[in-house]
PQR file with spaces between the fields and no chain letter, atoms N, CA, C, O and H, PARSE charges and radii, in Angstrom:
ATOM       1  N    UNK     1     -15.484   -1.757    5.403 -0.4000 1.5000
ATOM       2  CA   UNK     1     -14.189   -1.193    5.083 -0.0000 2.0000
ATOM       3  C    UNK     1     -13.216   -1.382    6.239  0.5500 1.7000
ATOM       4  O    UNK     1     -12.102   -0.885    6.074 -0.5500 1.4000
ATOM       5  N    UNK     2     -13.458   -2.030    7.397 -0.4000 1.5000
ATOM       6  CA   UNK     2     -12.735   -2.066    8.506 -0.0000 2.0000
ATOM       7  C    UNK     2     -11.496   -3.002    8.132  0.5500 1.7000
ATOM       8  O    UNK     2     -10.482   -2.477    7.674 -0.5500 1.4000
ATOM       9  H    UNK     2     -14.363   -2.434    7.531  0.4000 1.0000
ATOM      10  N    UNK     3     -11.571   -4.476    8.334 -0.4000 1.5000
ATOM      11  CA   UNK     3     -10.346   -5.405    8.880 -0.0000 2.0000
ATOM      12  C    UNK     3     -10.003   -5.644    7.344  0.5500 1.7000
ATOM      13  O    UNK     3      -8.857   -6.085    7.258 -0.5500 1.4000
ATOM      14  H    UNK     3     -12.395   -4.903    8.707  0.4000 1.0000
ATOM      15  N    UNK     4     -10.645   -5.491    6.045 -0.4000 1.5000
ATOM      16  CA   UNK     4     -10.472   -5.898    5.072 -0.0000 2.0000
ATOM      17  C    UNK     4      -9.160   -4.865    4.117  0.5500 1.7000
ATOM      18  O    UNK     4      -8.632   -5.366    3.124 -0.5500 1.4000
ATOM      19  H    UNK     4     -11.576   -5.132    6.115  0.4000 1.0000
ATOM      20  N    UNK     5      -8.931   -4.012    4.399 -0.4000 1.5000
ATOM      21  CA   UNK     5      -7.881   -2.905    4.470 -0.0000 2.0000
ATOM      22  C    UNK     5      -6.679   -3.798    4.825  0.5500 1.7000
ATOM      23  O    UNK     5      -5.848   -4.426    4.169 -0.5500 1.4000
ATOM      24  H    UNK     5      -9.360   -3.606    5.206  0.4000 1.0000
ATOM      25  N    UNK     6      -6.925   -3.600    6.108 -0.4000 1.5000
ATOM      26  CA   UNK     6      -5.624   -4.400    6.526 -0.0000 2.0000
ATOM      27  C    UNK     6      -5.005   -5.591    6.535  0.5500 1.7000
ATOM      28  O    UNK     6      -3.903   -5.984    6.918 -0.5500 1.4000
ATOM      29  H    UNK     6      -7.600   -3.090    6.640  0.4000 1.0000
ATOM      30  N    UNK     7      -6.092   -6.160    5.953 -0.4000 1.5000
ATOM      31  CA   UNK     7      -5.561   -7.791    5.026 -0.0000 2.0000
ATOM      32  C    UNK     7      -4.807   -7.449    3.732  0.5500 1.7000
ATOM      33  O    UNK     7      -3.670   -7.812    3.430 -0.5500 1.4000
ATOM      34  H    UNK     7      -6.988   -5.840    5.642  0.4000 1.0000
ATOM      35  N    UNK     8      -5.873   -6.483    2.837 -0.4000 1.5000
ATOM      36  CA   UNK     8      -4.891   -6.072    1.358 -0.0000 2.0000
ATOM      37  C    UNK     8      -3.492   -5.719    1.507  0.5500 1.7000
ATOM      38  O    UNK     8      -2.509   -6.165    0.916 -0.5500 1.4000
ATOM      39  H    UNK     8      -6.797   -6.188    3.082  0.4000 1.0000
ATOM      40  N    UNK     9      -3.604   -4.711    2.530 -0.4000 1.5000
ATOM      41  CA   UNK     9      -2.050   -4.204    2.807 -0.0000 2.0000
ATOM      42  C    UNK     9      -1.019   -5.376    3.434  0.5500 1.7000
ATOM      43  O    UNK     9       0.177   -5.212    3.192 -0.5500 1.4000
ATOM      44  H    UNK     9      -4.402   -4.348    3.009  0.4000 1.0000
ATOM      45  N    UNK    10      -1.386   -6.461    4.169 -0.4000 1.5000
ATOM      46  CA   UNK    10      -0.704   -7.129    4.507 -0.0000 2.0000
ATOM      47  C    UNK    10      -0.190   -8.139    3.351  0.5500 1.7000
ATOM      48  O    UNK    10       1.001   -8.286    3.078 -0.5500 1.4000
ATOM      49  H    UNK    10      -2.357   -6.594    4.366  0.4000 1.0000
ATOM      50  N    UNK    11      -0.907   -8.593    2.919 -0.4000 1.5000
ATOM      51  CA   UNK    11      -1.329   -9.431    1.519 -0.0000 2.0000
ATOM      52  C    UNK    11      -0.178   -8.698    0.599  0.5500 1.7000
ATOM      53  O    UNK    11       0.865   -9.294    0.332 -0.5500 1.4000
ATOM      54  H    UNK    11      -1.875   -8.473    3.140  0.4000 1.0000
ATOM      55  N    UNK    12      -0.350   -7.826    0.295 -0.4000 1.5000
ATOM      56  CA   UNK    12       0.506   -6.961   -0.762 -0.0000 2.0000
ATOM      57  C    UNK    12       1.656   -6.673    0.080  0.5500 1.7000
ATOM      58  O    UNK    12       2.393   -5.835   -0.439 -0.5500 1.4000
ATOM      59  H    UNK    12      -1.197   -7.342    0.512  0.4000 1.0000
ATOM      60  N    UNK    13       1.950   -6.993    0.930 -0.4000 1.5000
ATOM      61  CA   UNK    13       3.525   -6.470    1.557 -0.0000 2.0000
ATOM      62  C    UNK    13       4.468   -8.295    1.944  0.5500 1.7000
ATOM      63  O    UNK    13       5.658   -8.608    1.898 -0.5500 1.4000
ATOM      64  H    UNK    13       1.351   -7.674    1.352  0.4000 1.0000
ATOM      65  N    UNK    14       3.305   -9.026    2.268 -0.4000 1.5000
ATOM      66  CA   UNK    14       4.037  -10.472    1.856 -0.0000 2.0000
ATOM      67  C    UNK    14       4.083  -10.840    0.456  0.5500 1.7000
ATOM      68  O    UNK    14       4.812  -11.808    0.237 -0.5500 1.4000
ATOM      69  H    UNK    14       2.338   -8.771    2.305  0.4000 1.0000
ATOM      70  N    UNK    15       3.523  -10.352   -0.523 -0.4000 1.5000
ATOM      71  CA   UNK    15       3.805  -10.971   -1.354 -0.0000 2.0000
ATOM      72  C    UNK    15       4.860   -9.844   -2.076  0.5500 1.7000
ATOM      73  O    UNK    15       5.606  -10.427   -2.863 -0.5500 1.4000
ATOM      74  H    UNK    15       2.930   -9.566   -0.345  0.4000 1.0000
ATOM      75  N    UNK    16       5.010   -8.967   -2.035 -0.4000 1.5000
ATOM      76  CA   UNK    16       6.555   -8.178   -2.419 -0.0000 2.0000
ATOM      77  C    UNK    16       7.376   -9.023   -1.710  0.5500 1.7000
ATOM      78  O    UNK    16       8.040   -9.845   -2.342 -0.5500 1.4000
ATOM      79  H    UNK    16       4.403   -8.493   -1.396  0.4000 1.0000
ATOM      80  N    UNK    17       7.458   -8.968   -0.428 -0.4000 1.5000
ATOM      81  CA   UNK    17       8.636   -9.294    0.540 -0.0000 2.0000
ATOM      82  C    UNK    17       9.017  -11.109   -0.514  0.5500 1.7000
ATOM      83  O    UNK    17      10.190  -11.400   -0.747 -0.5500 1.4000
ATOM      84  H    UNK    17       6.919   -8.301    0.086  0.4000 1.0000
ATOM      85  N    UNK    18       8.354  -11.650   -0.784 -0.4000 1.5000
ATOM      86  CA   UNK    18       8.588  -13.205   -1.608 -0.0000 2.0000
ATOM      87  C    UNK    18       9.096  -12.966   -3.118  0.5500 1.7000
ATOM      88  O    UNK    18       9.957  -13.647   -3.675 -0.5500 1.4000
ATOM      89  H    UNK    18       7.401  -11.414   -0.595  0.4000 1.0000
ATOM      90  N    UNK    19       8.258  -11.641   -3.801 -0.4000 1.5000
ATOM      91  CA   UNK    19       8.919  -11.159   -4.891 -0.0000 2.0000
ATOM      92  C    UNK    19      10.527  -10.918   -5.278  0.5500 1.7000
ATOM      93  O    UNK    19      11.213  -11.264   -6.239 -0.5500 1.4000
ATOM      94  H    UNK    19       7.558  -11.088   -3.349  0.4000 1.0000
ATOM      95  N    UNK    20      10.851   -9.981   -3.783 -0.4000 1.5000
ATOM      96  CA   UNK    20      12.175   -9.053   -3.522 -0.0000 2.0000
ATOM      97  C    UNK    20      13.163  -10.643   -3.306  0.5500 1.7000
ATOM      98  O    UNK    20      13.999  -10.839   -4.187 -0.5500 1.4000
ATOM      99  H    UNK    20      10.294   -9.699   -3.003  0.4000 1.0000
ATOM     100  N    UNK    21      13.067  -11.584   -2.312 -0.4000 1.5000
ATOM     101  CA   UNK    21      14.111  -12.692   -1.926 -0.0000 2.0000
ATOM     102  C    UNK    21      14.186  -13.326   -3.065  0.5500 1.7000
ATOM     103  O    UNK    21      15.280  -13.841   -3.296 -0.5500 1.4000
ATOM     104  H    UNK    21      12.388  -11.425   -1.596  0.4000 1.0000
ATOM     105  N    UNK    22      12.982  -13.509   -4.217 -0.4000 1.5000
ATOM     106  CA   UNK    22      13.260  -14.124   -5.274 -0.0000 2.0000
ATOM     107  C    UNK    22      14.522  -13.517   -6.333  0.5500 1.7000
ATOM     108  O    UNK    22      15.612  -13.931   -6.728 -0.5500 1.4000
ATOM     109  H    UNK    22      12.094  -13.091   -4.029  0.4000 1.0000
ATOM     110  N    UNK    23      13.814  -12.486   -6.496 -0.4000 1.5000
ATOM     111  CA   UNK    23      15.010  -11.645   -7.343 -0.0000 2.0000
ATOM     112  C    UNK    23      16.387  -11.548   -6.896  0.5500 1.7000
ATOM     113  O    UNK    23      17.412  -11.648   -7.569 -0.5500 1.4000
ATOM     114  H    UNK    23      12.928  -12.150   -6.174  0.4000 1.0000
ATOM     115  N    UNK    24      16.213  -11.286   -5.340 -0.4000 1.5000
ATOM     116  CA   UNK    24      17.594  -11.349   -5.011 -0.0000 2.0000
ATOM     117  C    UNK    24      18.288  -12.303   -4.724  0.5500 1.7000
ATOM     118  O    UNK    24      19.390  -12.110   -4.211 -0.5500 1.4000
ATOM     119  H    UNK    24      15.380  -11.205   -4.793  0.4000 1.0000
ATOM     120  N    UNK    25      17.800  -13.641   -4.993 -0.4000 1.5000
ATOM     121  CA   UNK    25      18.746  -14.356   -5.105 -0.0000 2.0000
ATOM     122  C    UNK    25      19.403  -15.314   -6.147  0.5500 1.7000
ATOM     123  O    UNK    25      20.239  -16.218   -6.164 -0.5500 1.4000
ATOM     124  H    UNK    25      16.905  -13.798   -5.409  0.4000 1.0000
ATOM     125  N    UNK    26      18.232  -14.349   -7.375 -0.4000 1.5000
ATOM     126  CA   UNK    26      18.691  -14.552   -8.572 -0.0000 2.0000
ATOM     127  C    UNK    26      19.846  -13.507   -9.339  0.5500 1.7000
ATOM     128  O    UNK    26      20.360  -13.762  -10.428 -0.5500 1.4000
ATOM     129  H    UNK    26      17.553  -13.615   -7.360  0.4000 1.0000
ATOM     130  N    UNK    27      20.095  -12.424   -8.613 -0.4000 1.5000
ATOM     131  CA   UNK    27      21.388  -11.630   -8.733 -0.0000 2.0000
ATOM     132  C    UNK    27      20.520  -10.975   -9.194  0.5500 1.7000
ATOM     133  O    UNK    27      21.209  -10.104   -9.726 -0.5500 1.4000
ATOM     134  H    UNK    27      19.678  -12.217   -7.728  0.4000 1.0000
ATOM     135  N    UNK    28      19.040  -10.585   -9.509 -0.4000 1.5000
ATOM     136  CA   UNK    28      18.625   -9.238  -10.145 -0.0000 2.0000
ATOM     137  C    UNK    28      18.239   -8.309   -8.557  0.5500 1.7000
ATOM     138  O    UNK    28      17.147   -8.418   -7.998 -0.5500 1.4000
ATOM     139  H    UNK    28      18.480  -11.293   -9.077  0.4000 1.0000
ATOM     140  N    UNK    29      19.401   -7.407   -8.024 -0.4000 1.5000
ATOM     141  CA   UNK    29      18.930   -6.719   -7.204 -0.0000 2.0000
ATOM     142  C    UNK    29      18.444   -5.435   -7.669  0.5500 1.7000
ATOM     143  O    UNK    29      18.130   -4.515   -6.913 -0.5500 1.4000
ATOM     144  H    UNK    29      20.287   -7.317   -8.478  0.4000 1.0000
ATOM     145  N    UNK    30      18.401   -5.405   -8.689 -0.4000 1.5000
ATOM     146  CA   UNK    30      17.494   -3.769   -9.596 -0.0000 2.0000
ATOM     147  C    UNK    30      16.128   -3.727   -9.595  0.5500 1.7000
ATOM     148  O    UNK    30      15.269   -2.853   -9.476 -0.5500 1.4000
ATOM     149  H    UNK    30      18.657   -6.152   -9.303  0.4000 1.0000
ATOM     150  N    UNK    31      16.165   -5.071   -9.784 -0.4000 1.5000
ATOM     151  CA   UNK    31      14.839   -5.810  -10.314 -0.0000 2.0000
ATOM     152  C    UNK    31      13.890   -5.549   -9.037  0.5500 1.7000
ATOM     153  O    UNK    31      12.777   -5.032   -9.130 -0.5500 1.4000
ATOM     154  H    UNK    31      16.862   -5.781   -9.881  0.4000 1.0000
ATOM     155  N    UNK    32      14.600   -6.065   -7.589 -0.4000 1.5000
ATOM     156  CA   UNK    32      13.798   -6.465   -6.677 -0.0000 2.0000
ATOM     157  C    UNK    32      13.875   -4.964   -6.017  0.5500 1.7000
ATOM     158  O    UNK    32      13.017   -4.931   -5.135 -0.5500 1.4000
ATOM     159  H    UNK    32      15.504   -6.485   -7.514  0.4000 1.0000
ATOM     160  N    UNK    33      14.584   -3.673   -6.100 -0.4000 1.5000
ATOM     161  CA   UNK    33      14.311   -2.434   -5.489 -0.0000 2.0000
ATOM     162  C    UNK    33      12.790   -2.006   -6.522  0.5500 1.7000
ATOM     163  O    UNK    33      11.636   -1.696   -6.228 -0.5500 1.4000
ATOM     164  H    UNK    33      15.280   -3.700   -6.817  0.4000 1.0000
ATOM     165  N    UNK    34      13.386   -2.155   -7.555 -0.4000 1.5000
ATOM     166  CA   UNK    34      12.194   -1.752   -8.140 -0.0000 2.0000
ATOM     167  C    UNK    34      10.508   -2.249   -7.807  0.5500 1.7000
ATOM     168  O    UNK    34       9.622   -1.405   -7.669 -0.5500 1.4000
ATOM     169  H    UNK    34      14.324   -2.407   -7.793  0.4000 1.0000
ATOM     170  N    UNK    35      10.279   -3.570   -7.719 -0.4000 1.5000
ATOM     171  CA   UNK    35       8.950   -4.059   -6.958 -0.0000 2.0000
ATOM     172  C    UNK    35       8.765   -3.800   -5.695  0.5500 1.7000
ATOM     173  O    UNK    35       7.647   -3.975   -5.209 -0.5500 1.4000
ATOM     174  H    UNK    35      10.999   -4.255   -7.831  0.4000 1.0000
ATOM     175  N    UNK    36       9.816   -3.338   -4.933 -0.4000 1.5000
ATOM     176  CA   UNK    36       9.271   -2.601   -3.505 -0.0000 2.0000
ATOM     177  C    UNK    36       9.059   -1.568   -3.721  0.5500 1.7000
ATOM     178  O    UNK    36       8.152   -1.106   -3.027 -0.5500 1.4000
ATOM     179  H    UNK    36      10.723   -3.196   -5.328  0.4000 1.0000
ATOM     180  N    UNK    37       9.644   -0.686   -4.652 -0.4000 1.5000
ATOM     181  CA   UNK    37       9.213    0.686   -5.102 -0.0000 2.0000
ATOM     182  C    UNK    37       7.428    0.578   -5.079  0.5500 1.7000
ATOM     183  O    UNK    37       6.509    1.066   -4.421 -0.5500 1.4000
ATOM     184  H    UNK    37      10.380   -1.061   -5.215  0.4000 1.0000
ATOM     185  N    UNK    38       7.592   -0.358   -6.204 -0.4000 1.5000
ATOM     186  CA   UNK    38       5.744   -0.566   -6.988 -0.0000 2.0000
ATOM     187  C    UNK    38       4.746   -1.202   -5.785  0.5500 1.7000
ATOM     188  O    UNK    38       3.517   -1.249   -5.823 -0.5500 1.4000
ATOM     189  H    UNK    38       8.339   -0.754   -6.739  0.4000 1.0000
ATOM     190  N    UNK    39       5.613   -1.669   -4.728 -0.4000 1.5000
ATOM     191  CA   UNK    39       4.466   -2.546   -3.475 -0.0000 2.0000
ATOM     192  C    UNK    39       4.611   -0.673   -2.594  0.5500 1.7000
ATOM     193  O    UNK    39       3.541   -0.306   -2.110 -0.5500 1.4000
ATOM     194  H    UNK    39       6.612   -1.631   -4.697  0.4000 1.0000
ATOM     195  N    UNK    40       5.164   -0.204   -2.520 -0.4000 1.5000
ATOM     196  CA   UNK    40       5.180    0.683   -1.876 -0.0000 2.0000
ATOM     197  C    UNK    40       4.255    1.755   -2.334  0.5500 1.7000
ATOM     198  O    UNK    40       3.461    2.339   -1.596 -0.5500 1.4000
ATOM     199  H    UNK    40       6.033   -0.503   -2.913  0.4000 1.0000
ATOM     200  N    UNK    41       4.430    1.986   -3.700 -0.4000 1.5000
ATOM     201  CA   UNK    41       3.495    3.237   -4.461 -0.0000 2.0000
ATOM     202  C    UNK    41       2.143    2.621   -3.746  0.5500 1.7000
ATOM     203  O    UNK    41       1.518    3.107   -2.804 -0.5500 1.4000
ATOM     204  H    UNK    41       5.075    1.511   -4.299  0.4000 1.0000
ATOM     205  N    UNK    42       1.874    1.393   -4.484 -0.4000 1.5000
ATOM     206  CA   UNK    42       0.409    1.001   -4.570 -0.0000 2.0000
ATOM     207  C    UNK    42      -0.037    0.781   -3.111  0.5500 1.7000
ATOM     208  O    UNK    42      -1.253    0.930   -2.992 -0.5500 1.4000
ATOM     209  H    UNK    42       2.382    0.999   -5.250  0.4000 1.0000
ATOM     210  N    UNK    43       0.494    0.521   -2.165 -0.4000 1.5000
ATOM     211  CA   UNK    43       0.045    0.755   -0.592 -0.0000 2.0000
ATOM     212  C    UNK    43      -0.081    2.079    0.121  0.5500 1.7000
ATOM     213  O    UNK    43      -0.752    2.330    1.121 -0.5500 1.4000
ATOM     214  H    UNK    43       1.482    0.400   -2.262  0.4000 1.0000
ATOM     215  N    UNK    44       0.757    2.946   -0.645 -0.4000 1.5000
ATOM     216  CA   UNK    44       0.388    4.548   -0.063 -0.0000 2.0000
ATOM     217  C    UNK    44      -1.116    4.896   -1.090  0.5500 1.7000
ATOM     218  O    UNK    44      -2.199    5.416   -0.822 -0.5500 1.4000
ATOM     219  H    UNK    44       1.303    2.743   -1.458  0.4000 1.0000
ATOM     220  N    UNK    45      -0.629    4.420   -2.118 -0.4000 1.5000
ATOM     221  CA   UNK    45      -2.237    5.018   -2.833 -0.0000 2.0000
ATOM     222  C    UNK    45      -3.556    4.432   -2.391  0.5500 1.7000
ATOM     223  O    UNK    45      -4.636    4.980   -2.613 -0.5500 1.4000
ATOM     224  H    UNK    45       0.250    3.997   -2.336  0.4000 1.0000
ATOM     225  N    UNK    46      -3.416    3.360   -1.795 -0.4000 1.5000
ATOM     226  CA   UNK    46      -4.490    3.007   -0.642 -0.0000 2.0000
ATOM     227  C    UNK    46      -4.376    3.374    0.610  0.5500 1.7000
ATOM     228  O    UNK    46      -5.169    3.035    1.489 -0.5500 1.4000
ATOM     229  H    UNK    46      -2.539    2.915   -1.616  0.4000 1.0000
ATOM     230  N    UNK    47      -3.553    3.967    0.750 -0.4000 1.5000
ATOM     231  CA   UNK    47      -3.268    4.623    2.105 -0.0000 2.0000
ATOM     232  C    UNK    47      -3.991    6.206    1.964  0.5500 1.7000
ATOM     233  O    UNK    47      -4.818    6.604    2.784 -0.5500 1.4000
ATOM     234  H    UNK    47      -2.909    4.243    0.036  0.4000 1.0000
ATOM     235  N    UNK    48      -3.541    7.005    0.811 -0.4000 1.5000
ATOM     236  CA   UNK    48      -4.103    8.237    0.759 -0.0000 2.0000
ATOM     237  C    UNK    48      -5.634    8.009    0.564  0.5500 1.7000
ATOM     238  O    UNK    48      -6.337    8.609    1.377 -0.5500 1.4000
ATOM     239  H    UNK    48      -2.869    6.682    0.144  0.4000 1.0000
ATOM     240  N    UNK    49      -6.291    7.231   -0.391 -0.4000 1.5000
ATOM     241  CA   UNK    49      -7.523    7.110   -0.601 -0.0000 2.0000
ATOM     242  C    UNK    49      -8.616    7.077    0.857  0.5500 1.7000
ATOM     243  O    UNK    49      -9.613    7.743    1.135 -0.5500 1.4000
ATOM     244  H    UNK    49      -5.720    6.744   -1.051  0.4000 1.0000
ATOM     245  N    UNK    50      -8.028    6.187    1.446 -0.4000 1.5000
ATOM     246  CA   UNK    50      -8.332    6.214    2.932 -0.0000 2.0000
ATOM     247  C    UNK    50      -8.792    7.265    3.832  0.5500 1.7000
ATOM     248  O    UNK    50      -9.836    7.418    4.466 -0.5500 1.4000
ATOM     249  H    UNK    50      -7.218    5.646    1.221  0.4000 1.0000
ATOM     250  N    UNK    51      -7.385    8.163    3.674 -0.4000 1.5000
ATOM     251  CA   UNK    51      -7.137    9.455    4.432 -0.0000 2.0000
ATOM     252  C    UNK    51      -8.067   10.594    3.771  0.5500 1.7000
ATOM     253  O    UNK    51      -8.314   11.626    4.395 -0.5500 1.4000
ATOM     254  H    UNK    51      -6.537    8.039    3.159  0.4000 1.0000
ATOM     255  N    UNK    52      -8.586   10.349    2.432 -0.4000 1.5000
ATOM     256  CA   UNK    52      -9.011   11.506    1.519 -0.0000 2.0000
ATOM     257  C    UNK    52     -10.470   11.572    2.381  0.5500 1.7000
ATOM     258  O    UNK    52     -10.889   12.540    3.016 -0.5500 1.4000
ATOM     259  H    UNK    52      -8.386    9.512    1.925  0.4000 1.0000
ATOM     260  N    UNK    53     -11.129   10.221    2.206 -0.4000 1.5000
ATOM     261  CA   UNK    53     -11.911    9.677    2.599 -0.0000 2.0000
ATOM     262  C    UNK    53     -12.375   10.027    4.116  0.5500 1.7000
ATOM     263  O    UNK    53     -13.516   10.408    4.376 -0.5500 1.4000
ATOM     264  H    UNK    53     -10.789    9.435    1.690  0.4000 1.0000
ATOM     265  N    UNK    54     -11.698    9.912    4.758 -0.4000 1.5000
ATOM     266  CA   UNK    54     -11.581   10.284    6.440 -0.0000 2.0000
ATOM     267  C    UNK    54     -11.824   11.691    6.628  0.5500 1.7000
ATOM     268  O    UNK    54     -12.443   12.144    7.591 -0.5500 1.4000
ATOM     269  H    UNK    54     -10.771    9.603    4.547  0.4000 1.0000
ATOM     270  N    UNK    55     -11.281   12.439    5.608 -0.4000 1.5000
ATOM     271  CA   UNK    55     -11.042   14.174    5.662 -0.0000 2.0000
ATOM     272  C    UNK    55     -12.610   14.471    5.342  0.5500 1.7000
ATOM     273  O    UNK    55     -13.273   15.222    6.057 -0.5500 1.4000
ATOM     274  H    UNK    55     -10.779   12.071    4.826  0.4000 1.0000
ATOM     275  N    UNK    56     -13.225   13.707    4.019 -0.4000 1.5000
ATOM     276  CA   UNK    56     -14.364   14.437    3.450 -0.0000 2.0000
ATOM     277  C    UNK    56     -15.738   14.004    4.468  0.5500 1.7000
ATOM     278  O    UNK    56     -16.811   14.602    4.551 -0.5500 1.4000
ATOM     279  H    UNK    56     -12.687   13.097    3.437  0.4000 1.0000
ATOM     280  N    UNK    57     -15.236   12.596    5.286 -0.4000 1.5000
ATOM     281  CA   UNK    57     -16.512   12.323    6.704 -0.0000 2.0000
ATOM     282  C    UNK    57     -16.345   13.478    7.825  0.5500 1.7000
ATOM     283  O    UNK    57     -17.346   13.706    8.505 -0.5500 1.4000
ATOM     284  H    UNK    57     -14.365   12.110    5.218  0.4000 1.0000
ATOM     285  N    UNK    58     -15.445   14.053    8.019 -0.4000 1.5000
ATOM     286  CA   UNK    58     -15.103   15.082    8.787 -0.0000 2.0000
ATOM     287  C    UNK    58     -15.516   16.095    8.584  0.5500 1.7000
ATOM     288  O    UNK    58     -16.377   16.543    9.341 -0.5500 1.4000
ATOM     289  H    UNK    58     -14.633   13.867    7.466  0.4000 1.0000
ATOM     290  N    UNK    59     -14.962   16.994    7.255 -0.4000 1.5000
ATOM     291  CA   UNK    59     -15.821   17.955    6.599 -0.0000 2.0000
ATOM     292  C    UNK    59     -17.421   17.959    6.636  0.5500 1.7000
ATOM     293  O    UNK    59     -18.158   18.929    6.816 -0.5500 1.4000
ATOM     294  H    UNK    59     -14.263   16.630    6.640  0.4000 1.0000
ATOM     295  N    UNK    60     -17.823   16.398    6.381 -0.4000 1.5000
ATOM     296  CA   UNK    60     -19.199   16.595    6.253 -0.0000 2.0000
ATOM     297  C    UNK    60     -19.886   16.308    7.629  0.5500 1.7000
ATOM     298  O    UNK    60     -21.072   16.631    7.698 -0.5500 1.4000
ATOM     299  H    UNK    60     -17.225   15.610    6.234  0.4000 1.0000
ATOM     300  N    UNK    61     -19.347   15.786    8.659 -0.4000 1.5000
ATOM     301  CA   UNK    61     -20.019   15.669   10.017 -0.0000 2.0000
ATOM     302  C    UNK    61     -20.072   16.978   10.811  0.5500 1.7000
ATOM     303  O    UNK    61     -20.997   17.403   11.503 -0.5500 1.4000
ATOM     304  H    UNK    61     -18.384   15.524    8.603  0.4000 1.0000
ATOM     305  N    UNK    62     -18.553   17.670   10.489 -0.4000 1.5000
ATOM     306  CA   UNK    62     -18.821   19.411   10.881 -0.0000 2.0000
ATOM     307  C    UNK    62     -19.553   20.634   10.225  0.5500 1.7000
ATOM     308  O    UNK    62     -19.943   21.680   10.744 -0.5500 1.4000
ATOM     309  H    UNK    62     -17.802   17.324    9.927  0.4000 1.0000
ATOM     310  N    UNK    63     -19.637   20.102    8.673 -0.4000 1.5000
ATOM     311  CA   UNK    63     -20.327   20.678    8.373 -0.0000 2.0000
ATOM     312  C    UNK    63     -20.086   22.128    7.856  0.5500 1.7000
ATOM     313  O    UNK    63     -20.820   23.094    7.648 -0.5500 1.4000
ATOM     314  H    UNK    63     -19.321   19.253    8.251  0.4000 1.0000
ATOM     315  N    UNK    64     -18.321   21.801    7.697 -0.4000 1.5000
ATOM     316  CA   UNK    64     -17.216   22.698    6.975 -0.0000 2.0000
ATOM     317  C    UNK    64     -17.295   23.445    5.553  0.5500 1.7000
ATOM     318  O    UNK    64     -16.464   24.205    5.056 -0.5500 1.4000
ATOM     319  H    UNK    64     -17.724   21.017    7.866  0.4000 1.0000
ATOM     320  N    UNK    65     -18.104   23.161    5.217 -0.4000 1.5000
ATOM     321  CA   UNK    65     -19.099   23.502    3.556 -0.0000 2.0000
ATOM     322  C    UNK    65     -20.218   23.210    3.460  0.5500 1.7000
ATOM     323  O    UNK    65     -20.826   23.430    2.413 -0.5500 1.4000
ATOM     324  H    UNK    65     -18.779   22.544    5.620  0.4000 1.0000
């Protein structure tokens, strides 16, 4: 689970960033807020999963329940 994280997230933030210049320079700038919206959701929701994850190795190494 280490370096492979941070390839997806990179991966998914170049390929919005190629999405967004496309649209915008086809005059749909609605178009292209909106897919950074959707590159953005879907990178925090791998972002929280992460963090959920981190909380419940913690809980269980202290021994919090």
């Amino acid at each position: 689970m280490g370096i492979e994280i941070v390839f997806k997230i990179a991966g998914i933030g170049i390929l919005i960033a190629i999405i967004c210049q496309l649209l915008k320079q086809t005059g749909r700038d609605d178009m292209a807020m909106l897919a950074a919206l959707a590159g953005l959701i879907i990178t925090l929701m791998m972002v929280v999963d992460l963090i959920r994850t981190l909380f419940d190795s913690v809980k269980q190494i202290f021994q919090l329940y």
